[in-house]
C-alpha positions in Angstrom: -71.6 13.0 96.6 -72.9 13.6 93.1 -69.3 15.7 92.6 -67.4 12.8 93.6 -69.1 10.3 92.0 -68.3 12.1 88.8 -64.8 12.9 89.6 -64.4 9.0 89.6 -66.2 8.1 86.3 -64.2 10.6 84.7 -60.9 9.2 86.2 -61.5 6.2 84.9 -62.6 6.5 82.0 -59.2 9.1 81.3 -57.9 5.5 82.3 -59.8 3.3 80.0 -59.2 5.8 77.0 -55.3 4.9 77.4 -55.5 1.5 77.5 -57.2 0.8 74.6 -55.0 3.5 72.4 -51.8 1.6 71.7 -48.4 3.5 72.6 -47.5 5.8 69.3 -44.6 3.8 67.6 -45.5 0.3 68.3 -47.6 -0.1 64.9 -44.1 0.4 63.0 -42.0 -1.6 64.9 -44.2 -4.7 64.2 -44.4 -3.7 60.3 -40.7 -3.5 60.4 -39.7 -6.9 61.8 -41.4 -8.2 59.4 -39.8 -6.9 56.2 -35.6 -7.6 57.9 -35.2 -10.9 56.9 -36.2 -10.7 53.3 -34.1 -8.2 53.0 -31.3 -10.2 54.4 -32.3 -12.9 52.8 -31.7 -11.3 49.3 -27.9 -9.8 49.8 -25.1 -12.4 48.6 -23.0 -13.5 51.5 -19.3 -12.8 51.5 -18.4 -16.2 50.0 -20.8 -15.6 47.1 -19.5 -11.8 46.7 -16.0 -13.0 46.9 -16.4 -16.3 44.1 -18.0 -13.5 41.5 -14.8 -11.6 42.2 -12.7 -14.9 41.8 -14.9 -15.4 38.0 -14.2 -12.2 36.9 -10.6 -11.9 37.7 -10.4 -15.0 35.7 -12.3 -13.8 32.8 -10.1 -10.5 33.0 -7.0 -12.6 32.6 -7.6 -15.1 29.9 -8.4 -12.0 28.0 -5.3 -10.2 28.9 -3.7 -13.3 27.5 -5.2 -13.6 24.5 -4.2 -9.9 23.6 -1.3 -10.5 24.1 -0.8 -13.3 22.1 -2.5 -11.9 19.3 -0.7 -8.6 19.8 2.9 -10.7 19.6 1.3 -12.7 16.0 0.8 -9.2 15.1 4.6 -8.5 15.8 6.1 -11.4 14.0 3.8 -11.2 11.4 4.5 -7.4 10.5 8.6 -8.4 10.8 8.2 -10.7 8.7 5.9 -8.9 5.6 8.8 -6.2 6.3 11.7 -8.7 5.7 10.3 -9.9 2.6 9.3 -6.6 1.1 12.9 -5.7 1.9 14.5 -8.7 0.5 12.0 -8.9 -2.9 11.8 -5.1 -3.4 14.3 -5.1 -6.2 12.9 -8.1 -8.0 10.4 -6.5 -11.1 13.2 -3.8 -11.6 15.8 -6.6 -11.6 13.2 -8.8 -13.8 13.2 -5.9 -16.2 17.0 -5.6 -16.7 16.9 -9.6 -17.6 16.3 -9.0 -21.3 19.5 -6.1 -21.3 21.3 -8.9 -19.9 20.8 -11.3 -22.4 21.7 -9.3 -25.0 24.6 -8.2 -23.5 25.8 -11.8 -23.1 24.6 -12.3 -26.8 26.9 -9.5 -27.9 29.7 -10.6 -26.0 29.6 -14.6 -27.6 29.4 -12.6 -30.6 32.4 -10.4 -29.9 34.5 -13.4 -29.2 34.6 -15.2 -32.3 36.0 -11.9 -34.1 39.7 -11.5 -33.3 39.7 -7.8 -34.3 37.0 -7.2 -31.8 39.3 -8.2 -29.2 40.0 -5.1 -27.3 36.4 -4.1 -27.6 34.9 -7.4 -26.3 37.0 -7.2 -23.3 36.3 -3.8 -22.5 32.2 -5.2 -22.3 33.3 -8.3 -20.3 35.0 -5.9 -17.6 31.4 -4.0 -17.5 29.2 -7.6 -17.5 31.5 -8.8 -15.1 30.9 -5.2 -12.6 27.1 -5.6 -13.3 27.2 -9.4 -12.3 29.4 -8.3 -9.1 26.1 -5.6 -8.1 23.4 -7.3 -9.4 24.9 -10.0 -6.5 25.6 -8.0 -3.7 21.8 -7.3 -3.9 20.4 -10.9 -4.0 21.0 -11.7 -7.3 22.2 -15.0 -8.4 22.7 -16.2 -12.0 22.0 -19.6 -12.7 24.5 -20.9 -15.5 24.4 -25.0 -15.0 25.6 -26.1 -17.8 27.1 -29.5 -16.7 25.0 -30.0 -14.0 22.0 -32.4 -13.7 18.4 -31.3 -14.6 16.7 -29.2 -11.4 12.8 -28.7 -12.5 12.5 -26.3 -10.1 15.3 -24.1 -11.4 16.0 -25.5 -15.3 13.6 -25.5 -18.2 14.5 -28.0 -20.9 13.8 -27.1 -24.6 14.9 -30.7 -25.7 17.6 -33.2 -25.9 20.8 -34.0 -28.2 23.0 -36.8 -28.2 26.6 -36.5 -26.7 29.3 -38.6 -25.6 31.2 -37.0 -22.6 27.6 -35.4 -20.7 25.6 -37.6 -18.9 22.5 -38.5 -20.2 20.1 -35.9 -18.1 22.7 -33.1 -17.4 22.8 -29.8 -19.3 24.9 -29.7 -22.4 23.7 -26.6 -23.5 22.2 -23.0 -21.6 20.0 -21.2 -24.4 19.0 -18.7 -21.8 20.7 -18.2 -18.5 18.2 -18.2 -15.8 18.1 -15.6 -12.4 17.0 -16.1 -8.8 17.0 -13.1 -5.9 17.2 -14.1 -2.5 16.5 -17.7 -3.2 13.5 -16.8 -5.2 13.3 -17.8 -8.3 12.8 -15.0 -11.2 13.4 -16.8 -14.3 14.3 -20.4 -14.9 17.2 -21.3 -17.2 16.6 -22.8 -20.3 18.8 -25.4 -21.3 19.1 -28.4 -23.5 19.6 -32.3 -22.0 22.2 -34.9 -23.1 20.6 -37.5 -24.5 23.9 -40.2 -23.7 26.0 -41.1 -26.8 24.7 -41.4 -29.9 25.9 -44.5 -30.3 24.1 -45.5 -27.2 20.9 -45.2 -28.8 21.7 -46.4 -32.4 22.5 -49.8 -30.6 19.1 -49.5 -28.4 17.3 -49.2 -31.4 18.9 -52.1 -33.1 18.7 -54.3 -30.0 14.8 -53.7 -29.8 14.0 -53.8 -33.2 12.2 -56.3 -35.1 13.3 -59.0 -36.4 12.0 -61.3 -39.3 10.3 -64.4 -38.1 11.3 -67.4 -40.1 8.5 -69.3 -41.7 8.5 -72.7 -40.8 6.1 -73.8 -43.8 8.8 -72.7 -46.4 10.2 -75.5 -48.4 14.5 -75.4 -48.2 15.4 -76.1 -52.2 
């Protein structure tokens, strides 16, 4: 009876023993359950993931495009430093041939007004007249505007004279000729202006002059 008895308090207290441990693995699952929806919570949803990728594909291109804008100023710009070194690359040498040229032309004008110099003088106009053709097929362009009205961008006046058939304003005279290359100018042309006729201004003068006032005060005899 004892035996029995015993058998049965030991049976149930195997019993009670099991109840009251919990099952191995349930502890964890109610940690994890509770951890899952922060976790969630803090990954971007599609639409979010896909808007970043829509930002950045625009950043990506407004910077492709301003590379390549800059990379085609870059283009022009270098084409057009190259054109001008190409076009202007002659001028100092052709700026240090102007004082040979005026000397030729000085020797020449003096060649002229000796008759026995006449073969000689015409030999040096055919070689002026071959440097002139070179000197343009290169850019060079020799301003001679005698005649022609006063440019200040291209004529330097040294003063004026009278004379009767230029227009007051043009050129009567070139004391230097002046050179350009390519448009650009290397050396202005110095020149003297007409001043219109000289009678022209004698009768100015004498129509502005001053005249004598008469004095009423004076007694006629």
């Amino acid at each position: 009876m004892s035996e029995e008895k015993k058998q049965n308090l030991t049976e149930e207290e195997a019993l009670s023993s099991t109840e009251a441990v919990p099952e191995s693995g349930a502890e964890p699952e109610a940690a994890g359950t509770g951890t899952e929806p922060a976790e969630e919570n803090a990954r971007p949803t599609p639409e979010e993931e896909l808007e970043a990728a829509r930002e950045e594909a625009k950043g990506n291109y407004e910077r492709y495009v301003r590379s390549v804008a800059e990379l085609e100023n870059f283009r022009r710009r270098s084409l057009r430093e190259k054109e001008e070194a190409r076009k202007y690359a002659a001028a100092s040498l052709v700026q240090d041939l102007l004082p040979v040229l005026d000397n030729f032309v000085l020797g020449l004008e003096s060649a002229r007004n000796h008759p026995e110099a006449a073969g000689i003088s015409q030999g040096f106009e055919m070689v002026y007249q071959q440097t002139k053709s070179i000197l343009k097929e290169h850019g060079v362009e020799e301003i001679d505007p005698a005649g022609q009205a006063f440019d200040p961008h291209r004529h330097e006046s040294t003063g004026s004279e009278p004379h009767d058939e230029v227009p007051e304003g043009h050129v009567t005279r070139v004391v230097r000729r002046g050179y350009a290359l390519n448009d650009r100018l290397l050396r202005p042309a110095m020149v003297v202006l007409s001043a219109g006729p000289a009678g022209a201004e004698i009768a100015e003068d004498a129509a502005s002059g001053d005249q004598t006032p008469r004095d009423d005060n004076t007694e006629e005899k």
